[in-house]
C-alpha positions as a Python dict, from the first residue, in 0.01 Angstrom:
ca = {
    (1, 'X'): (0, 0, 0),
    (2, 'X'): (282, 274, 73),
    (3, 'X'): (532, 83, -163),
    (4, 'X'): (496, 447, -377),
    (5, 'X'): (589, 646, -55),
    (6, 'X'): (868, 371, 4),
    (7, 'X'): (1002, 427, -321),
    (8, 'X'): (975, 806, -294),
    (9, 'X'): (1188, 816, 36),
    (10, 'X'): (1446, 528, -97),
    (11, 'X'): (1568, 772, -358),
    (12, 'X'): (1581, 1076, -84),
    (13, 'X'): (1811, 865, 131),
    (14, 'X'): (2002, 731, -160),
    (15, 'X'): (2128, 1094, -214),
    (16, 'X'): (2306, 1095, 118),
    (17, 'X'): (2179, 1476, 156),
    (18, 'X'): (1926, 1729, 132),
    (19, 'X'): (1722, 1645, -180),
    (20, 'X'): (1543, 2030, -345),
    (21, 'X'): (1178, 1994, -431),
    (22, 'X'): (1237, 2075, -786),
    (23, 'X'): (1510, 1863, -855),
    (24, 'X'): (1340, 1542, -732),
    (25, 'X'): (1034, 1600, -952),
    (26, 'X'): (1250, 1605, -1225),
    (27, 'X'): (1495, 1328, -1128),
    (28, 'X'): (1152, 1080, -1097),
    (29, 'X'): (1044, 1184, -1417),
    (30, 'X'): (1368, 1143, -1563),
    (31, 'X'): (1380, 773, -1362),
    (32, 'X'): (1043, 712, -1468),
    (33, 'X'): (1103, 741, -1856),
    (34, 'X'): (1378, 510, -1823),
    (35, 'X'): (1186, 224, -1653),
    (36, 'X'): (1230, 329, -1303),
    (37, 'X'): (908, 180, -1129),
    (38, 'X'): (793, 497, -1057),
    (39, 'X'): (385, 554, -1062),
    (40, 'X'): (339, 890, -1084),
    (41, 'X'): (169, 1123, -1348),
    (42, 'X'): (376, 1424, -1525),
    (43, 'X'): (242, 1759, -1679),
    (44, 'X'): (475, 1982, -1731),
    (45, 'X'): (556, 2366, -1665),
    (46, 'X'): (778, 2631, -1638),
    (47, 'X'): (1011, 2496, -1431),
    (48, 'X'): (1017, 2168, -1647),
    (49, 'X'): (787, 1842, -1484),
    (50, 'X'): (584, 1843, -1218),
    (51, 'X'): (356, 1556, -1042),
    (52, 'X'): (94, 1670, -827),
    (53, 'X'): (95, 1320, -690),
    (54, 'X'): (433, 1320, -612),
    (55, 'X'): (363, 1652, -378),
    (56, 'X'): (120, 1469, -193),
    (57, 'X'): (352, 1188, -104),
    (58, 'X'): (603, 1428, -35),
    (59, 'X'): (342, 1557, 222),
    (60, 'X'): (200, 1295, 369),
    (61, 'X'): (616, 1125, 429),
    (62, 'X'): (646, 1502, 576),
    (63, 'X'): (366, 1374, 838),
    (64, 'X'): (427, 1055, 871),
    (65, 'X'): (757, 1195, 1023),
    (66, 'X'): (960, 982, 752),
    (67, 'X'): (1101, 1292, 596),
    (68, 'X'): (1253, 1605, 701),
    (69, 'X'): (1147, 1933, 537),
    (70, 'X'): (1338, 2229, 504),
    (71, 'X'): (1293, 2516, 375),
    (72, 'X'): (1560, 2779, 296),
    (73, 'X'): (1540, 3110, 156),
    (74, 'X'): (1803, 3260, -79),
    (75, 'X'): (1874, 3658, -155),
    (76, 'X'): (1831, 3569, -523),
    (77, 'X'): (1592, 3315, -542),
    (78, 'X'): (1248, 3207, -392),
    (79, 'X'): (1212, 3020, -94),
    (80, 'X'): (1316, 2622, -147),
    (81, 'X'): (1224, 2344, 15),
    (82, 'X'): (1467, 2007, 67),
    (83, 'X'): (1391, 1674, 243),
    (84, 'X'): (1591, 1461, 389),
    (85, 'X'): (1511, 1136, 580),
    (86, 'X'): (1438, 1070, 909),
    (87, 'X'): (1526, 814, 1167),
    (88, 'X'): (1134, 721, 1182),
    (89, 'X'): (1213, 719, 784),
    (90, 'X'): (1499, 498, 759),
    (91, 'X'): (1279, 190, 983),
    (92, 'X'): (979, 268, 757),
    (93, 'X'): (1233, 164, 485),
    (94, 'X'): (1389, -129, 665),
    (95, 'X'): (1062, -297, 598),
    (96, 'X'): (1061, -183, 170),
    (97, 'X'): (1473, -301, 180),
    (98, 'X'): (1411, -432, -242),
    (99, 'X'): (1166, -148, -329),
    (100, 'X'): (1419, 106, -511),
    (101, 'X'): (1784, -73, -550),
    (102, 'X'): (2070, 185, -616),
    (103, 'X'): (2177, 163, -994),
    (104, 'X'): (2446, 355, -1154),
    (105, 'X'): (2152, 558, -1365),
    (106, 'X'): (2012, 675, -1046),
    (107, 'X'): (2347, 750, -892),
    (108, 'X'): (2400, 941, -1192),
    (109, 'X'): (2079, 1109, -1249),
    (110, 'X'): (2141, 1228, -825),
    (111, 'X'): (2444, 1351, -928),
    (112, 'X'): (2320, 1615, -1185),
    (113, 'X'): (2244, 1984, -1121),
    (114, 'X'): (1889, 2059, -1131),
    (115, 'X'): (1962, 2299, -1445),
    (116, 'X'): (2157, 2043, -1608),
    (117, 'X'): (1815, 1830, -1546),
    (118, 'X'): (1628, 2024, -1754),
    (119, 'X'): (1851, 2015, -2074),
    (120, 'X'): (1805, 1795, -2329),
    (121, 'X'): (2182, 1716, -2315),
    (122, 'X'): (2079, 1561, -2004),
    (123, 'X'): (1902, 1285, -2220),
    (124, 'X'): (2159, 1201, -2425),
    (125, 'X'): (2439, 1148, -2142),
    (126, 'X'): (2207, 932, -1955),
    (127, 'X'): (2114, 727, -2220),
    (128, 'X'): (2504, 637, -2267),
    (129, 'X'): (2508, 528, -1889),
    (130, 'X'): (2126, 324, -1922),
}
């Protein structure tokens, strides 16, 4: 039943860090097109895609108390929000332990800026590594 939530908070505590907002709605897209068992639905807008599902999961980890939200504001930029996982988190993934295995695409697709994300180079490198 949460194996979506499970697979949404595997990838957060596969990056080791904070994880932006923006970046991991593009990084499950991006995961998603390449066969990542991801379930979520994509429209897209300025800012490149964006699941409204996804938010909601992000919300309800948020109060589950699996995830820890912050939210940072920069002189330059909007506010951002970043998760990370929690303690709570990492049992509620002890019992999903096969649900999202680290691969080398989604150690590289972490690895990207979120601007590089949105380029269509960004395709093309990936592919090589698929």
């Amino acid at each position: 039943m949460l194996e979506d939530h499970a697979k949404i908070a595997a990838l957060i505590h596969q990056s080791e860090d904070y994880l932006e907002r923006k970046k991991l709605q593009k990084i499950v897209y991006i995961l998603q097109r390449f066969g990542c068992p991801f379930n979520q639905k994509f429209h897209f807008y300025f800012s490149g895609p964006y699941s409204e599902e996804l938010s909601i999961q992000l919300d309800e980890l948020c109060d589950f108390g699996f995830l820890i939200e912050d939210w940072t504001s920069q002189s330059d930029q909007a506010e951002q929000c970043a998760y990370r996982i929690s303690e709570a988190g990492e049992d509620f993934l002890s019992h999903y332990k096969d649900e999202l295995p680290k691969t080398p695409l989604i150690q590289r697709v972490m690895g990207q800026k979120r601007l590089f994300l949105n380029a269509r180079q960004c395709y093309f490198s990936l592919i090589s590594c698929h």
